[in-house]
N, CA, C and O atoms as a MOPAC input file, in Angstrom:
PM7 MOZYME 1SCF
protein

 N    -26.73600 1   -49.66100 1    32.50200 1
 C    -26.00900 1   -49.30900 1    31.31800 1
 C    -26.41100 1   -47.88400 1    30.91900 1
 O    -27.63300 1   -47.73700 1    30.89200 1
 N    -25.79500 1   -46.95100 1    30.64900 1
 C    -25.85000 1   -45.48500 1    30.29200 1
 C    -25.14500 1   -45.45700 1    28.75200 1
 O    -24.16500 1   -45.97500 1    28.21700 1
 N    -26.07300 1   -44.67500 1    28.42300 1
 C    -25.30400 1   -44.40900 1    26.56200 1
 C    -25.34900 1   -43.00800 1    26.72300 1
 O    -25.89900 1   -42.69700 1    27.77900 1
 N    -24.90100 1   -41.90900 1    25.93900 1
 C    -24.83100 1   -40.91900 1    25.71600 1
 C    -26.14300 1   -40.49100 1    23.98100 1
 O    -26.22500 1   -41.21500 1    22.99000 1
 N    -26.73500 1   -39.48500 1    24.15300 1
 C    -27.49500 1   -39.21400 1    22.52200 1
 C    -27.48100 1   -37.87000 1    22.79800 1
 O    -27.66800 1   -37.28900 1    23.86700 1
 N    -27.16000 1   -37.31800 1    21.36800 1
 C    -27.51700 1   -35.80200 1    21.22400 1
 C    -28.99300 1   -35.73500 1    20.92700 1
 O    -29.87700 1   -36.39800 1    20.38500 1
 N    -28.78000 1   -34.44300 1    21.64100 1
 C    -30.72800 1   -33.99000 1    21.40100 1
 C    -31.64600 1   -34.29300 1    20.28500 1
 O    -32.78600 1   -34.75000 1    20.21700 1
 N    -30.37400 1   -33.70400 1    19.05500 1
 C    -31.17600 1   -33.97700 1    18.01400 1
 C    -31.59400 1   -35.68300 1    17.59900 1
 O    -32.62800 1   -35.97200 1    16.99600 1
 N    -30.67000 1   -36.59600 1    18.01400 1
 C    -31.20800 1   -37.57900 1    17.77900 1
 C    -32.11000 1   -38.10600 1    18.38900 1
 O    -32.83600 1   -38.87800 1    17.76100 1
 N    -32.40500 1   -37.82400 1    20.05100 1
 C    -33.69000 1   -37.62100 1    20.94600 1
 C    -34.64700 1   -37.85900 1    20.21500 1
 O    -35.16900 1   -38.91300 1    19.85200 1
 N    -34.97100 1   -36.19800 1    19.89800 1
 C    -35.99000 1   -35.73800 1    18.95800 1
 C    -36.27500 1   -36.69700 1    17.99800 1
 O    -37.29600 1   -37.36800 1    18.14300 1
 N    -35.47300 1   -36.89900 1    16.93700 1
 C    -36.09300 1   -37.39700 1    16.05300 1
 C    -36.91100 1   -38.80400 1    16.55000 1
 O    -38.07600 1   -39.01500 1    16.21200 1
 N    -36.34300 1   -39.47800 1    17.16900 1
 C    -36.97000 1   -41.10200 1    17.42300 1
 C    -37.13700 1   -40.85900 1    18.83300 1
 O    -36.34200 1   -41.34000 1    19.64000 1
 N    -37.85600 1   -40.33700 1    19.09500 1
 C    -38.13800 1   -40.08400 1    20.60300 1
 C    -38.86200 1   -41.49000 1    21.52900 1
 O    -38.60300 1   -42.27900 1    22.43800 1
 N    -39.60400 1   -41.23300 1    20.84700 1
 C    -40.70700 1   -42.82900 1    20.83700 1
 C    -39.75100 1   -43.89400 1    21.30100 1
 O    -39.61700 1   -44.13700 1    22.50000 1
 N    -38.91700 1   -44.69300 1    20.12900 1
 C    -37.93800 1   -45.42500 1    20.68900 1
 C    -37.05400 1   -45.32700 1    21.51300 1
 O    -36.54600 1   -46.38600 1    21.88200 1
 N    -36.53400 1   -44.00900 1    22.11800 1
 C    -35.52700 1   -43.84900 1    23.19700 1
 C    -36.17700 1   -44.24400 1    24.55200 1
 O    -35.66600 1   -44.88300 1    25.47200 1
 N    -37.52300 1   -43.67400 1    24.45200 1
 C    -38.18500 1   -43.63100 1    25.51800 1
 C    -38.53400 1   -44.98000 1    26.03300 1
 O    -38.30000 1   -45.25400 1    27.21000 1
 N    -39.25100 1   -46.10800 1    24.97400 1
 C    -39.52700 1   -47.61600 1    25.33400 1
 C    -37.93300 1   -48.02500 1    25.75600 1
 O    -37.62300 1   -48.66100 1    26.76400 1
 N    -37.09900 1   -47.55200 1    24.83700 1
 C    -35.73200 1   -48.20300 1    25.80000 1
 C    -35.12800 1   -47.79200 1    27.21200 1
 O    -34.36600 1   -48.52900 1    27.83800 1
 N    -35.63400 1   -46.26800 1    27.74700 1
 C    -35.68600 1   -45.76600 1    29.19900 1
 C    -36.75400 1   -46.98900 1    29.90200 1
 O    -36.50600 1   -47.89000 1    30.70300 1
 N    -37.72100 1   -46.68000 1    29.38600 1
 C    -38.40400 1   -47.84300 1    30.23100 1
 C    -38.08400 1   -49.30700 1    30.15200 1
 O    -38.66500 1   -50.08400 1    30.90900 1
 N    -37.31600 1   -49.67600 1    29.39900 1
 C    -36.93900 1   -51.45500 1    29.28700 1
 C    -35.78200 1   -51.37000 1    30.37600 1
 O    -35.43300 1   -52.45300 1    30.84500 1
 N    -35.14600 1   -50.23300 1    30.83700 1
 C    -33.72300 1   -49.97800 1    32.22200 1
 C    -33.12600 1   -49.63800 1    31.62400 1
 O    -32.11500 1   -49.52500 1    32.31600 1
 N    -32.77700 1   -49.15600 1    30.23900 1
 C    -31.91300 1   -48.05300 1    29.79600 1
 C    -31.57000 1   -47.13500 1    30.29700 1
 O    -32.56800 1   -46.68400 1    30.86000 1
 N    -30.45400 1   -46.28700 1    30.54200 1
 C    -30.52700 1   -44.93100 1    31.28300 1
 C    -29.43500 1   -44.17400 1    29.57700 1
 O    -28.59300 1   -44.66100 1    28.82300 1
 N    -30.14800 1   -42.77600 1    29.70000 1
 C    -29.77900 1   -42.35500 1    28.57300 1
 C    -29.51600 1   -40.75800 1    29.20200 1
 O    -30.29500 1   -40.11800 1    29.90800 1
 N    -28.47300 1   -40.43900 1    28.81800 1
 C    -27.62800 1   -38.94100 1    29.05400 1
 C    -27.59500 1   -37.87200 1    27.69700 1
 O    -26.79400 1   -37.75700 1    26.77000 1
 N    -28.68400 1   -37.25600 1    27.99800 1
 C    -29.01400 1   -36.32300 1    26.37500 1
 C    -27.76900 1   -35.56500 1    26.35400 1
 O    -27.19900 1   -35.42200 1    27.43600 1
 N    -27.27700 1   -35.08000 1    25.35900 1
 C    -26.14900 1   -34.03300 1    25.22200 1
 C    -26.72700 1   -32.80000 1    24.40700 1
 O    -27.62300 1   -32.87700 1    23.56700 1
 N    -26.05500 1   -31.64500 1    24.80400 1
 C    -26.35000 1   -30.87900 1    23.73100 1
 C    -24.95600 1   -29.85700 1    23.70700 1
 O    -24.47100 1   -29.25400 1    24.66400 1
 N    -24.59800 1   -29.87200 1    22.61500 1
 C    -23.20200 1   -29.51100 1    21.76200 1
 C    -22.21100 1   -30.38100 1    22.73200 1
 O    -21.23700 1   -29.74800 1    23.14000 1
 N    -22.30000 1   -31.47800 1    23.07700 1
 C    -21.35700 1   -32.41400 1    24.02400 1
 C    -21.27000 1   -32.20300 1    25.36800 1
 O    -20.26400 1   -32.44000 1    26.03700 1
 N    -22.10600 1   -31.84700 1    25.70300 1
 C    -22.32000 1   -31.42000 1    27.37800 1
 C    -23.62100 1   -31.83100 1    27.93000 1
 O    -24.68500 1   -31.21100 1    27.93800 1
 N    -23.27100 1   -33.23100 1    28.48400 1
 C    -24.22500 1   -33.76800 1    29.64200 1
 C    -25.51600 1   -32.66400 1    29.82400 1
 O    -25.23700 1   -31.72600 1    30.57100 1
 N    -26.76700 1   -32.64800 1    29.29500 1
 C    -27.50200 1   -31.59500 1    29.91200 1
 C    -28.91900 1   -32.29300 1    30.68100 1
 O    -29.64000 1   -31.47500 1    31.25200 1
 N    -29.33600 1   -33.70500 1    30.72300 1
 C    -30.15200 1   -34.24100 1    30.92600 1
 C    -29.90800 1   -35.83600 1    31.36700 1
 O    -28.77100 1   -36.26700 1    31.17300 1
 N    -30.86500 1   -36.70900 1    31.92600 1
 C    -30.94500 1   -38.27300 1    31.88600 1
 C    -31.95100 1   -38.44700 1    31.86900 1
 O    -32.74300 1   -37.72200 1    32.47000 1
 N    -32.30700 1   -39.49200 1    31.16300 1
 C    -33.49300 1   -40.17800 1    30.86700 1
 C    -33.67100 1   -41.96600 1    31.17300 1
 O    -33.33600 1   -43.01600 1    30.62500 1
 N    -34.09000 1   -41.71500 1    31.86500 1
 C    -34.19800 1   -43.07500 1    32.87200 1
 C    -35.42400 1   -44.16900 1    33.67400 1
 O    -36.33800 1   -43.61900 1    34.28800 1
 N    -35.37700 1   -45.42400 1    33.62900 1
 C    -36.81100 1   -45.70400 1    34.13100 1
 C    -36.73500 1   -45.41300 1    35.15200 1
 O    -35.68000 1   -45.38900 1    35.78600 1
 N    -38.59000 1   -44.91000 1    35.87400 1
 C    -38.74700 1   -44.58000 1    36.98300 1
 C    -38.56200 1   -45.98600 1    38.23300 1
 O    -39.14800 1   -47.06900 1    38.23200 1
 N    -37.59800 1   -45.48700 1    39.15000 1
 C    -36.95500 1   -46.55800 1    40.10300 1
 C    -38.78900 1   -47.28700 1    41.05200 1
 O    -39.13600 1   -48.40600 1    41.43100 1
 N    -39.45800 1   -45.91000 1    41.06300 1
 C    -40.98800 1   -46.77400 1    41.48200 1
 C    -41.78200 1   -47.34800 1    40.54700 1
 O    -41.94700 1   -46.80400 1    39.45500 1
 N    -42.55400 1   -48.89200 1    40.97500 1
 C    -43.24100 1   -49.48000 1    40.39800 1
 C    -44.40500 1   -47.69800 1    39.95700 1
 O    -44.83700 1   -46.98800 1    40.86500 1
 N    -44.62500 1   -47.42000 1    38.58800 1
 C    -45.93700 1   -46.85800 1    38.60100 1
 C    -47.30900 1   -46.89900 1    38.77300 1
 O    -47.82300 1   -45.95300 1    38.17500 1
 N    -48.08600 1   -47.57000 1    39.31800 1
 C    -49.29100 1   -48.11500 1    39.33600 1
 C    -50.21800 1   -47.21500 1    39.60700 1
 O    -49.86600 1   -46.11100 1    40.02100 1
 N    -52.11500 1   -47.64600 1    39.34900 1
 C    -53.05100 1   -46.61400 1    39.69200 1
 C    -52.65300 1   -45.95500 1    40.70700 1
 O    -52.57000 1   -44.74700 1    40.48400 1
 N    -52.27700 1   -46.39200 1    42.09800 1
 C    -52.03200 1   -45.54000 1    43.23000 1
 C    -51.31900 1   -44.48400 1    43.51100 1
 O    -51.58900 1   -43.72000 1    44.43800 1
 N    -49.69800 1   -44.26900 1    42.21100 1
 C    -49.33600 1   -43.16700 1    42.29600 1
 C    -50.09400 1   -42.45900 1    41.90900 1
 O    -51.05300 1   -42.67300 1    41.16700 1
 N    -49.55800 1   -41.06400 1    42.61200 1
 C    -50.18200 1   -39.75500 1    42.03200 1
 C    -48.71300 1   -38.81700 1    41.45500 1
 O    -47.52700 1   -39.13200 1    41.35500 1
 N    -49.46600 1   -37.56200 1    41.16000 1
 C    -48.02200 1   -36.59400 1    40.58900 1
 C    -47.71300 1   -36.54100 1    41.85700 1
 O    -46.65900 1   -37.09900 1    42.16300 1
 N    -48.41400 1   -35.95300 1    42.82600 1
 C    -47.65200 1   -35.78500 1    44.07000 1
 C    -46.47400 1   -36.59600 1    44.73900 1
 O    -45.40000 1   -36.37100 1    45.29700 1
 N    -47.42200 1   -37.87000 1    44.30200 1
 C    -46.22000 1   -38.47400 1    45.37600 1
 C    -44.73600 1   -38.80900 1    44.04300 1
 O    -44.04200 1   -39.79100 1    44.30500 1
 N    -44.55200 1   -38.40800 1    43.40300 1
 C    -43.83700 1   -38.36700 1    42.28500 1
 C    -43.06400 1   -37.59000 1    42.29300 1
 O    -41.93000 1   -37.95600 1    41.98500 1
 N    -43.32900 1   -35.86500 1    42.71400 1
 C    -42.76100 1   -34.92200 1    43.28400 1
 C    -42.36900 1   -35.21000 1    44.50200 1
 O    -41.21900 1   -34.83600 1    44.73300 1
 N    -42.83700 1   -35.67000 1    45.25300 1
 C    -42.30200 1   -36.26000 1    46.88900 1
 C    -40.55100 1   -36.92800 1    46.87800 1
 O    -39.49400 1   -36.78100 1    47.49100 1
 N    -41.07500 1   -37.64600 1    45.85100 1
 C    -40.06900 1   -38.89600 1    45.63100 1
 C    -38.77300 1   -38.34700 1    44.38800 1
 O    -37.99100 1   -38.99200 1    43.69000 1
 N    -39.01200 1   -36.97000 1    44.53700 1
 C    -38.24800 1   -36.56300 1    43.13800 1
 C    -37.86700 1   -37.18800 1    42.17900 1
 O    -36.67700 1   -37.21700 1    41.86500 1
 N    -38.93200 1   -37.90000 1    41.43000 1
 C    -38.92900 1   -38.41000 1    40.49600 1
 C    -39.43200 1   -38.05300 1    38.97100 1
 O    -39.45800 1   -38.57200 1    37.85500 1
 N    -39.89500 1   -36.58500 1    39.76900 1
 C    -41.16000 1   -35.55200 1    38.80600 1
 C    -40.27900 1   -34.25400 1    39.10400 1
 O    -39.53000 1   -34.26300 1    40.08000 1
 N    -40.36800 1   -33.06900 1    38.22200 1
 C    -40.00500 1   -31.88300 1    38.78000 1
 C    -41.76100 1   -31.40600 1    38.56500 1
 O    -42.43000 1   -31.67600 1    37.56700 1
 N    -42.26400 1   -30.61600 1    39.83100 1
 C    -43.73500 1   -30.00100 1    39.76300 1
 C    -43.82500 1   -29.21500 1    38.37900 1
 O    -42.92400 1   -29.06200 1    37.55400 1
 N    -45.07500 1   -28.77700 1    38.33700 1
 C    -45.21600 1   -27.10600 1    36.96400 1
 C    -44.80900 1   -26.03200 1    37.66500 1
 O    -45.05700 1   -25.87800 1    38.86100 1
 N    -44.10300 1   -25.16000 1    36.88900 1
 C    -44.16400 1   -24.23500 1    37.31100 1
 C    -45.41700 1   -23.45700 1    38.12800 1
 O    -45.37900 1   -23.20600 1    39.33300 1
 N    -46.68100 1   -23.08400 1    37.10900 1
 C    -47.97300 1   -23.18400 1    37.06500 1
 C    -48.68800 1   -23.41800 1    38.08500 1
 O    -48.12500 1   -24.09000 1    38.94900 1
 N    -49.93400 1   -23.03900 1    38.33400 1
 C    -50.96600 1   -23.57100 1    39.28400 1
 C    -51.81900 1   -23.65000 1    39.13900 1
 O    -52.15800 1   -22.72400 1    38.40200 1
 N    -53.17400 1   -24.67700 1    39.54500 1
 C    -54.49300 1   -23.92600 1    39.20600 1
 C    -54.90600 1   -24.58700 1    37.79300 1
 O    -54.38200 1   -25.65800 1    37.48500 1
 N    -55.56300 1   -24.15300 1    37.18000 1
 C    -56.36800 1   -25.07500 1    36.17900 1
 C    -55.56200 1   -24.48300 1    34.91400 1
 O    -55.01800 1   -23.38900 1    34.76600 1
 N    -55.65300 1   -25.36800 1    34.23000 1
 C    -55.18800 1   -24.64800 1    32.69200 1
 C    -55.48700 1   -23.82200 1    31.76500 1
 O    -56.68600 1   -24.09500 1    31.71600 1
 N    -55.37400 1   -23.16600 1    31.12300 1
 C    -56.23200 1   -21.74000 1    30.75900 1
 C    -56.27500 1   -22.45200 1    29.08500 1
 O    -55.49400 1   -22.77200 1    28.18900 1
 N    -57.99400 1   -22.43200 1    29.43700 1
 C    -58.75400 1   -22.52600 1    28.02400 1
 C    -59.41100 1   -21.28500 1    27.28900 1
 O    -60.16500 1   -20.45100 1    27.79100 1
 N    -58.83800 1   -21.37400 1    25.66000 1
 C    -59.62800 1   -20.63900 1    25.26600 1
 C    -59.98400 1   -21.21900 1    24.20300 1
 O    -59.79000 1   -22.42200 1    24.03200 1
 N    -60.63700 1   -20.34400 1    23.20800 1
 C    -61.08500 1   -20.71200 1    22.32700 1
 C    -60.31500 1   -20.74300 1    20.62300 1
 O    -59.49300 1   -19.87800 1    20.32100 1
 N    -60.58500 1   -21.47000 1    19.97100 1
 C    -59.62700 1   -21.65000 1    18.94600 1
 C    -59.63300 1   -20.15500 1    18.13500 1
 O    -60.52900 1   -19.34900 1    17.88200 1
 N    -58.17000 1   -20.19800 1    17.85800 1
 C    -58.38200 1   -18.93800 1    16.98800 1
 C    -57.98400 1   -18.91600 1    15.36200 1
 O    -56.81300 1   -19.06700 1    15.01500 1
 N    -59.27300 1   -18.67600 1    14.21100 1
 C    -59.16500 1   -19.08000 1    13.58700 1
 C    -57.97600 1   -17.93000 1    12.61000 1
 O    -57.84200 1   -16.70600 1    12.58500 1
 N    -57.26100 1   -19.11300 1    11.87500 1
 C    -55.81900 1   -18.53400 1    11.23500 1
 C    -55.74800 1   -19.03100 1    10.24500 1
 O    -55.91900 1   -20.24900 1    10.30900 1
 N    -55.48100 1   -18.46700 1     8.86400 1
 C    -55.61000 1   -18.35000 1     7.67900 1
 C    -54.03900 1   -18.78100 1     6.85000 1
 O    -53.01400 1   -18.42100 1     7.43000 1
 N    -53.92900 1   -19.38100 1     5.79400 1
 C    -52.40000 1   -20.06300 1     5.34500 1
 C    -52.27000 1   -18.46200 1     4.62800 1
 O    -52.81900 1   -17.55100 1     4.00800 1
 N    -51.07200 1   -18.98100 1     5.28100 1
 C    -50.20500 1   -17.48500 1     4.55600 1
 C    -49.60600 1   -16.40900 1     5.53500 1
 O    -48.66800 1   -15.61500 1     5.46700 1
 N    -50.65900 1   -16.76100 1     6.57400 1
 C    -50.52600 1   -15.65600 1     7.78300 1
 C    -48.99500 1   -15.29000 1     8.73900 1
 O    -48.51700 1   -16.12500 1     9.50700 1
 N    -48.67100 1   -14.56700 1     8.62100 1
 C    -47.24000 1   -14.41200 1     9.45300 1
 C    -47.74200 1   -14.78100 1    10.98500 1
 O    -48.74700 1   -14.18300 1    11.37000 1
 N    -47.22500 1   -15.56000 1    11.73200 1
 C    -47.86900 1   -15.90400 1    12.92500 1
 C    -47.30000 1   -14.73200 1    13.94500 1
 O    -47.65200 1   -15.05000 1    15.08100 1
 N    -46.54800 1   -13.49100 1    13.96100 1
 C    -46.37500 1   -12.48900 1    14.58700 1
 C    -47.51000 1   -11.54600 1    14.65900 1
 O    -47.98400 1   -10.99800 1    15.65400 1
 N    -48.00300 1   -11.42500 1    12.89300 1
 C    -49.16200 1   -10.50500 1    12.51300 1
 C    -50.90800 1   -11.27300 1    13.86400 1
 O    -51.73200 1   -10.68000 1    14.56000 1
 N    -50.67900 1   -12.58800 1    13.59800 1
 C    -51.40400 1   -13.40800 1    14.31000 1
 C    -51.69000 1   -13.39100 1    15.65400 1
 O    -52.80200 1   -13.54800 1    16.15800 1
 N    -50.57800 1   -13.18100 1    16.25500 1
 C    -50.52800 1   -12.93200 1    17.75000 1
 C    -50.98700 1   -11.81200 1    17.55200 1
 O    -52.20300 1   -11.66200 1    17.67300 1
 N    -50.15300 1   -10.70100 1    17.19200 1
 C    -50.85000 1    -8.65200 1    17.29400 1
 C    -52.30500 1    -9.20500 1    17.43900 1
 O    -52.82900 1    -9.26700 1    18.55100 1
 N    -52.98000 1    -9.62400 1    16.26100 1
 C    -54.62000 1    -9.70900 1    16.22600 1
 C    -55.06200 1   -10.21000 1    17.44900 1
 O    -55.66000 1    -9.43100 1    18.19100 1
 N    -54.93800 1   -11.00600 1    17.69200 1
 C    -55.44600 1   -12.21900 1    19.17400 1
 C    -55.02200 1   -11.38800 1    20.20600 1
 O    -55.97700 1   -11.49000 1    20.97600 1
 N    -54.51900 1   -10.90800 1    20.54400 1
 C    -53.82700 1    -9.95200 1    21.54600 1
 C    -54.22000 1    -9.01700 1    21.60000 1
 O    -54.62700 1    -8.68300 1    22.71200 1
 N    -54.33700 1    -8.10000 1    20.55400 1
 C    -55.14700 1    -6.85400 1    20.80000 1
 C    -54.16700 1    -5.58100 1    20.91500 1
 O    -54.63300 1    -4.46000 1    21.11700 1

């Protein structure tokens, strides 16, 4: 069964769209009325043994762009009021 939802309603109740992808829902996001997505349970059992890989194998995953470890830093402390443009300039340098 396929339903159609606009994004924005996605968004808001995301949570619930999602337990209903996984109950065999298949759901077709729209955005301004144009098919742009599906959201669907995964056709493999998931268990400990998958990995992402084999997820990407099975195109069931799209990979990261990305590689390599995730880049940590350290928190940067930001003050109410702050224009978060002015925020970046500072942190940035």
């Amino acid at each position: 069964m396929t339903e159609h939802i606009g994004s924005r309603e996605l968004r808001a109740d995301l949570a619930t769209h999602l337990r209903r992808a996984a109950a065999g829902h298949r759901l077709v996001v729209t955005v301004g009325g144009r098919a742009t997505a599906a959201i669907g349970p995964v056709d493999t059992p998931v268990g400990d043994d998958t990995t992402l890989d084999a997820l990407v194998a099975a195109g069931l995953l799209v990979p990261p762009r990305r590689s390599g470890p995730a880049r940590t830093t350290d928190p940067v402390p930001i003050w109410s009021g702050v224009r978060l443009d002015r925020a970046l300039r500072e942190v940035r340098g």
